[in-house]
C-alpha positions as CSV (number, residue, x, y, z in Angstrom):
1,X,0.0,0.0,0.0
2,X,2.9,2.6,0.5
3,X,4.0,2.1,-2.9
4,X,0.3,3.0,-4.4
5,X,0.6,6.1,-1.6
6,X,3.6,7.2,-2.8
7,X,3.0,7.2,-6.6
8,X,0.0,8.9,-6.3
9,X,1.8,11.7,-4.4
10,X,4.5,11.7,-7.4
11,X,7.0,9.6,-6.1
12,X,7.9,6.8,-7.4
13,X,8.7,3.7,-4.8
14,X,12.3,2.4,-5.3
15,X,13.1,0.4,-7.7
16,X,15.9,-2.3,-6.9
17,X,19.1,-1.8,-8.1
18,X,19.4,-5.5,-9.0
19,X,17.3,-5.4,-12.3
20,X,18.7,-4.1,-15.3
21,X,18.6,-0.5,-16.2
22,X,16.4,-1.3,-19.0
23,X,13.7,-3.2,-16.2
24,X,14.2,0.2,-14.0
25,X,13.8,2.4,-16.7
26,X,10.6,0.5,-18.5
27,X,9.3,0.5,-14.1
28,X,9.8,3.9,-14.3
29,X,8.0,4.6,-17.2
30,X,5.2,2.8,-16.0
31,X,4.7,4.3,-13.0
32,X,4.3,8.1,-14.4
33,X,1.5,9.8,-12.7
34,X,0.8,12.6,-14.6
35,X,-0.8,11.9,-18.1
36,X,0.9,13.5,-20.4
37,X,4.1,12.1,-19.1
38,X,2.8,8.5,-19.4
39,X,4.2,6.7,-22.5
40,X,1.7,5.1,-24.6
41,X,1.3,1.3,-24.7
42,X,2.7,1.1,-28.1
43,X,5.7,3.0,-26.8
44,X,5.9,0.5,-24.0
45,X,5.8,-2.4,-26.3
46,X,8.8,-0.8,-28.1
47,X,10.9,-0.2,-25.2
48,X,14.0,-2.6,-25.1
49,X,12.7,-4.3,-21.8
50,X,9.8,-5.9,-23.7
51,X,11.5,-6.4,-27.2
52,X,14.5,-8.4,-25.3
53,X,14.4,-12.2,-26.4
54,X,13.5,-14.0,-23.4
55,X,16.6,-16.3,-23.7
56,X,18.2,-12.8,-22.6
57,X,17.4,-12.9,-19.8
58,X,19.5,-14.5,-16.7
59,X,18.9,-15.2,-13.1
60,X,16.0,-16.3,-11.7
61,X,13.5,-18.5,-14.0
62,X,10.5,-16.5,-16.3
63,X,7.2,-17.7,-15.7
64,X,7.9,-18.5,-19.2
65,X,10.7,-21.2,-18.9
66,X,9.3,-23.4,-15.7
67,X,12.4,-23.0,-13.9
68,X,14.2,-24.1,-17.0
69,X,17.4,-22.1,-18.1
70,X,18.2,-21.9,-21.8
C-alpha cells in the first residue's frame, strides 16, 4: 500500500538496483502519474525491456521457462 501512496503523491517507490537499467527504466515509465508524461502502450511495447528475447534474460526462472534455463 505505500507504494500506491507514494506514486500517487509523485513519487515513485524504489526500484531495486538488481534489475537491469532497462527493467528500471521500463518500471519507471510505467509508473508516471501525470498523463501527459505516461508513455503510450505502443511505446511501451517498443521499449528494449519488452523487445528483449527472453533467452536474454539470466537469473532467476521466467514464468515463461518453468524453472528451466536456456
Amino acid at each position: 500500500m505505500q507504494a500506491l501512496f507514494r506514486i500517487g503523491k509523485g513519487e515513485p517507490p524504489p526500484v531495486p538496483n538488481s534489475l537491469s537499467s532497462d527493467a528500471q527504466d521500463f518500471i519507471l515509465k510505467c509508473l508516471q502519474v501525470n498523463p501527459s508524461d505516461q508513455p503510450t502502450a505502443g511505446q511501451l511495447l517498443d521499449h528494449p525491456f519488452v523487445k528483449r528475447p527472453l533467452h536474454a534474460f539470466s537469473g532467476s526462472a521466467s514464468p515463461h521457462t518453468n524453472g528451466i534455463r536456456h
